[in-house]
C-alpha positions as CSV (number, residue, x, y, z in Angstrom):
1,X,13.3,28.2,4.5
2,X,11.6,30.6,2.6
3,X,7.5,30.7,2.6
4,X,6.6,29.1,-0.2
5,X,9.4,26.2,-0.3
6,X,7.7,25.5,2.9
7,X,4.5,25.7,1.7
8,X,5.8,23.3,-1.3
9,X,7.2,21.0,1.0
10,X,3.6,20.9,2.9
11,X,1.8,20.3,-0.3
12,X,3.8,17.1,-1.2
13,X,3.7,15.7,2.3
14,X,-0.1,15.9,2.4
15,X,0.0,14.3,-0.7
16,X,1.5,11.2,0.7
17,X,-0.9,10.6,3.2
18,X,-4.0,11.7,0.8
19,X,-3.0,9.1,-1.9
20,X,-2.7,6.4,1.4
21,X,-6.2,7.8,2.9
22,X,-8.2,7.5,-0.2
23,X,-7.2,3.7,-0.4
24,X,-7.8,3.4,3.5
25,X,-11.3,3.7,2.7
26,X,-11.6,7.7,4.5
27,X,-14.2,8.9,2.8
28,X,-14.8,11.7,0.3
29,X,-18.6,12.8,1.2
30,X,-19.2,11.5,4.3
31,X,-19.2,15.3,6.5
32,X,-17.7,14.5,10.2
33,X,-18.9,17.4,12.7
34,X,-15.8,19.3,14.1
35,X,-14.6,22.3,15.7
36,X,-13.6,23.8,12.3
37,X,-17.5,23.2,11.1
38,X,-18.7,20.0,9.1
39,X,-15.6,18.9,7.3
40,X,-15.4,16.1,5.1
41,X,-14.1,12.5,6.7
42,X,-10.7,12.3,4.4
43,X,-10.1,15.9,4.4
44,X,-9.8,15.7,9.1
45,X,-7.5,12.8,7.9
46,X,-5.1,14.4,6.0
47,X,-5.5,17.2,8.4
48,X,-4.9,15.2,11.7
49,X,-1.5,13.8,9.8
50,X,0.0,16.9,9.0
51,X,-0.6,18.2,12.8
52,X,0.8,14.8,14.0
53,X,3.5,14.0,11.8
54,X,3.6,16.8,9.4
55,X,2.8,13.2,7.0
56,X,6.4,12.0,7.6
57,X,6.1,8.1,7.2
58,X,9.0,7.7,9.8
59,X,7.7,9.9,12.4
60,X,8.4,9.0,15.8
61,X,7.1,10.5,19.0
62,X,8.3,9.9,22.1
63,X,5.8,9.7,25.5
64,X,6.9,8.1,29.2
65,X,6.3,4.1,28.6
66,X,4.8,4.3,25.3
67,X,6.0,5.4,20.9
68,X,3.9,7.5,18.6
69,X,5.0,5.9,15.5
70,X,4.7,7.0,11.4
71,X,1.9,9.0,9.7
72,X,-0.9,9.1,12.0
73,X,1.3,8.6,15.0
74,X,-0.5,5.4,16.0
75,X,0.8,4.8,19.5
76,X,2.4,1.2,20.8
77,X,1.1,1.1,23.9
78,X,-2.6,2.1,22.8
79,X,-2.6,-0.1,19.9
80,X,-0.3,-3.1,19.9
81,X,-2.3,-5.0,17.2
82,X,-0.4,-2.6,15.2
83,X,3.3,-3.3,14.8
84,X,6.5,-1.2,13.9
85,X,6.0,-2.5,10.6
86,X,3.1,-1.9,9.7
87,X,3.5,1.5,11.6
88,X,6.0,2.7,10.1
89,X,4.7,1.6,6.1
90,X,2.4,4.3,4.8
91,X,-0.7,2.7,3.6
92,X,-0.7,-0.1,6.1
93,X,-0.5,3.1,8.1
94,X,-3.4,4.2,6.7
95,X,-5.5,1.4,6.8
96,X,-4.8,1.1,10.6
97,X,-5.9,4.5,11.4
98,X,-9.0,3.9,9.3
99,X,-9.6,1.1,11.9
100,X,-8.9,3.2,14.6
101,X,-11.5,6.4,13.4
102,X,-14.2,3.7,12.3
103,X,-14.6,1.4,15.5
104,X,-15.9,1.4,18.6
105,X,-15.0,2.5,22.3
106,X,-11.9,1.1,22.7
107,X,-10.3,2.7,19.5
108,X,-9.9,7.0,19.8
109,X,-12.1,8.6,17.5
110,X,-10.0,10.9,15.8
111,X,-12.9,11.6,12.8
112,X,-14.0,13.8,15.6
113,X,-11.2,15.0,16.8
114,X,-12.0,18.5,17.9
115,X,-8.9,20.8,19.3
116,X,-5.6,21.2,18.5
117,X,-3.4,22.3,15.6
118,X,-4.7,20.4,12.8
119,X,-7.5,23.2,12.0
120,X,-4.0,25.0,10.8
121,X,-3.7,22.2,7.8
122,X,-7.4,22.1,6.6
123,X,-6.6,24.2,3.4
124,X,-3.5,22.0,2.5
125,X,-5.6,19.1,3.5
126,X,-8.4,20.1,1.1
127,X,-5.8,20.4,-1.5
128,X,-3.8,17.2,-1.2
129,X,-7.2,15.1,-2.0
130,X,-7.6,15.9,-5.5
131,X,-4.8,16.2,-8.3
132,X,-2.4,13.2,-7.3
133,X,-2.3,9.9,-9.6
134,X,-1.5,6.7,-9.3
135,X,-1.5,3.2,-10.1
136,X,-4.4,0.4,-9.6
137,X,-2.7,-3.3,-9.2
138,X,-5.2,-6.0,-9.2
139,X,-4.0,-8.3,-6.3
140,X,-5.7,-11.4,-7.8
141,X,-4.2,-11.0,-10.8
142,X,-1.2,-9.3,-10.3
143,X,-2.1,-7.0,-13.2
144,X,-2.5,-3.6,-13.5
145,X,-5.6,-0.8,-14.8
146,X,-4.9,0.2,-18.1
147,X,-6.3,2.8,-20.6
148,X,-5.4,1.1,-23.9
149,X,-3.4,4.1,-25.9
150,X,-4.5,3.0,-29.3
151,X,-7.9,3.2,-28.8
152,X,-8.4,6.6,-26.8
153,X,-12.6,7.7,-27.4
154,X,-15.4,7.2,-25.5
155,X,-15.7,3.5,-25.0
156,X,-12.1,3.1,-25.5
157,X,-11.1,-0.2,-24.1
158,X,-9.9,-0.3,-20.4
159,X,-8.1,-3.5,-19.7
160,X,-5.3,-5.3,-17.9
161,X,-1.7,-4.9,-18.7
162,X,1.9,-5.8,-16.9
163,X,2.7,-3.3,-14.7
164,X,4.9,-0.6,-15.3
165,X,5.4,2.5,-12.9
166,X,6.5,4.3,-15.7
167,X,3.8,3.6,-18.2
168,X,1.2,6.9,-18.0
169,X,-1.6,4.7,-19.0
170,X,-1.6,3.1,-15.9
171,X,-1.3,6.1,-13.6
172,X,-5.0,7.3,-12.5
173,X,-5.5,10.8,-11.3
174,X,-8.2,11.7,-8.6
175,X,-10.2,14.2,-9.5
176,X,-12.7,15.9,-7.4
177,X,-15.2,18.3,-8.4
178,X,-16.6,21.5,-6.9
179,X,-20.0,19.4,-5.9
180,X,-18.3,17.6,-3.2
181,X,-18.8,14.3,-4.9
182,X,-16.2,11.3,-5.1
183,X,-13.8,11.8,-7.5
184,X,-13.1,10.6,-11.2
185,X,-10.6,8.7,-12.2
186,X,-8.7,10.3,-15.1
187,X,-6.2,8.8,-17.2
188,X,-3.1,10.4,-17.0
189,X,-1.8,9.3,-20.8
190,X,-5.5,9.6,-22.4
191,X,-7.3,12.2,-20.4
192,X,-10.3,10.2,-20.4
193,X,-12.1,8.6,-17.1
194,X,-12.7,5.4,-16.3
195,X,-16.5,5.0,-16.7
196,X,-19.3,2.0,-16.1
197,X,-21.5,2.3,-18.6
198,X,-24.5,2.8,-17.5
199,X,-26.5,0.7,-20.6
200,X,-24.4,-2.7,-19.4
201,X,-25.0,-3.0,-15.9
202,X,-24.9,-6.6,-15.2
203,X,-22.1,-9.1,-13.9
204,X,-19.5,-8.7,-17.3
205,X,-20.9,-4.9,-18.1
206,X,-18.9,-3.0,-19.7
207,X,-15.8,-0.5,-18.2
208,X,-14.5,2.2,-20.9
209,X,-12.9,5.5,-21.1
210,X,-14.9,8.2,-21.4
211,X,-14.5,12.2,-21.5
212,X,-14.3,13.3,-18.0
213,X,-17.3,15.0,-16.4
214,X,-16.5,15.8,-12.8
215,X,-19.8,17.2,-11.8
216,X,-22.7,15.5,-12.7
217,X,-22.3,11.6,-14.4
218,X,-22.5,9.3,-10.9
219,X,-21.1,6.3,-14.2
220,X,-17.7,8.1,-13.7
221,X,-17.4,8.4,-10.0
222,X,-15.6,6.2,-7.8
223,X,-15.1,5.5,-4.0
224,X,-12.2,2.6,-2.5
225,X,-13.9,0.4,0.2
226,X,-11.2,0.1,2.7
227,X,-10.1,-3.3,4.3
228,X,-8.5,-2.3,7.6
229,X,-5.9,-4.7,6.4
230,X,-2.9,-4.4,8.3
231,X,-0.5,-5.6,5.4
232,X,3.0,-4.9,6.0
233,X,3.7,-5.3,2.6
234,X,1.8,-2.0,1.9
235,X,-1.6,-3.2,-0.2
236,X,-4.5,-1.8,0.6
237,X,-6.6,-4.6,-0.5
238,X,-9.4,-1.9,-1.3
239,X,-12.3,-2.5,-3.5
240,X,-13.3,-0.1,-6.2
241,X,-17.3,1.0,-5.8
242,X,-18.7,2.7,-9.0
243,X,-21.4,5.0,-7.7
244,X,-23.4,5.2,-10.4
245,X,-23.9,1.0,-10.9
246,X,-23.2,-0.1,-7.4
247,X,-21.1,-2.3,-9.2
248,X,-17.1,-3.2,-9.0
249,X,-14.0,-2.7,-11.0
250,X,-13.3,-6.1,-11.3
251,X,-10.1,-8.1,-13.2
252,X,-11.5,-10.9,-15.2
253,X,-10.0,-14.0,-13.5
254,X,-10.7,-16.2,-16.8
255,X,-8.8,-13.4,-18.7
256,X,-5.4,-12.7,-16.8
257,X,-2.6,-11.1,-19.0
258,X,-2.2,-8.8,-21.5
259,X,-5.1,-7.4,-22.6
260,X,-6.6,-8.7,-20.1
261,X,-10.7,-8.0,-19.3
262,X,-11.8,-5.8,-16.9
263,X,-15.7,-5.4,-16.1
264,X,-18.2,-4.9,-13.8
265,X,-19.2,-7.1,-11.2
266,X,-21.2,-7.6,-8.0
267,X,-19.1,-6.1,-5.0
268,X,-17.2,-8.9,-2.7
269,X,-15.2,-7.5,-0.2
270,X,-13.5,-11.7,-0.4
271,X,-12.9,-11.4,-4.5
272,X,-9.3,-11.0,-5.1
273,X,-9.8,-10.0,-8.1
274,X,-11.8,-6.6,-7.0
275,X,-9.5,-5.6,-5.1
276,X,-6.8,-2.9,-5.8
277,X,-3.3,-1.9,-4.8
């Protein structure tokens, strides 16, 4: 295979298990102390995957008495809470390895995993974290994040709309800036971001578009709260943290449907309605 339609072929793997990480909860700013240097939590991840599994969802390594099994090659003897299902579905994947890199003795600490080949993947891990979209299903109300088309400006109306994979003004793209920060949410049909404006925080304030600014307005910056949630189904259950209000995205629950409100809120990791798919 020639260089670069392997190098194309290691770009879109990473990019399956970035868009699962991100939702997992890895996190964006958080710097875990390596072998490579201080490298950033989601980054070792994406990194550890690619070395593992080269971020093939149906991965399976063989060992005497025991399976390595999917993205993170989370093994069955090791870790029988987690079952072929779930092993073997990306983000409930993802969310298990989460568990495993954010608890205590029993569970291997791979955030500090410090030898082996994934230092090779660290520039196509850095890469795979920003640039990929996609779209943000409320699980309580079975709606989905949507930049309304007909009224793109800053404070455009965000609300809640039937899903539709197809529909671009429910994709969200991840955008990270050169500062290191958690990334943006852009719009893939508008452009805009998804922003908490910062004049209405309160229970109810107000989410709108807004023109993107990657580096400095902590309004338009965003971080998923991961559940460990080891859903077979594939949700991630995640709540969505705005950094700049503390507050979270959050579907109105007296406002389901079309057109539905979204708003900020007071986080609840229990609200169904703050948390995203």
């Amino acid at each position: 295979m020639p260089t670069d339609t392997m190098a194309a072929a290691a770009s879109a793997a990473a990019t399956v298990c970035a868009k699962v990480a991100a939702k997992a909860g890895f996190s964006y700013t958080a710097n875990v102390s390596t072998s490579a240097g201080n490298v950033r939590q989601i980054v070792v991840a994406v990194a550890v995957a690619m070395a593992e599994s080269s971020c093939n969802p149906s991965a399976t390594g063989q060992n005497p008495g025991s399976i390595d099994r999917g993205l993170w090659q989370i093994n069955n003897y090791y870790h029988p809470e987690v079952s072929d299902a779930c092993a073997y579905q990306v983000q409930c994947n993802a969310n298990a390895a989460w568990n495993i890199s954010n608890h205590g003795s029993s569970w291997t600490p791979w955030s500090t995993y410090n030898n082996g080949a994934w230092r090779n993947y660290l520039d196509t891990a850095r890469s795979a974290i920003t640039g990929f979209s996609f779209q943000l299903k409320s699980r309580g109300a079975g709606t989905c994040l949507d930049a309304i088309s007909s009224d793109v400006r800053n404070g455009g109306r965000i609300a809640q709309w039937t899903c539709n994979s197809s529909d671009s003004y429910q994709q969200w793209r991840v955008v990270v800036g050169a500062n290191n920060y958690n990334p943006v949410l852009q719009n893939v049909g508008t452009g805009t971001c998804l922003d908490a404006i910062s004049s209405d925080v309160r229970n109810g304030g107000r989410i709108a578009q807004w023109a993107c600014n990657t580096t400095g307005d902590p309004y338009q910056r965003w971080w998923f709260a991961g559940s460990g949630q080891l859903n077979t189904n594939g949700n991630a259950n995640a709540g969505l943290h705005n950094v700049g209000s503390g507050t979270c995205l959050d579907a109105d629950a007296s406002d389901v449907g079309q057109n539905g409100t979204i708003f900020q809120w007071a986080c609840s990791a229990s609200d169904l309605f703050q948390l995203w798919n």
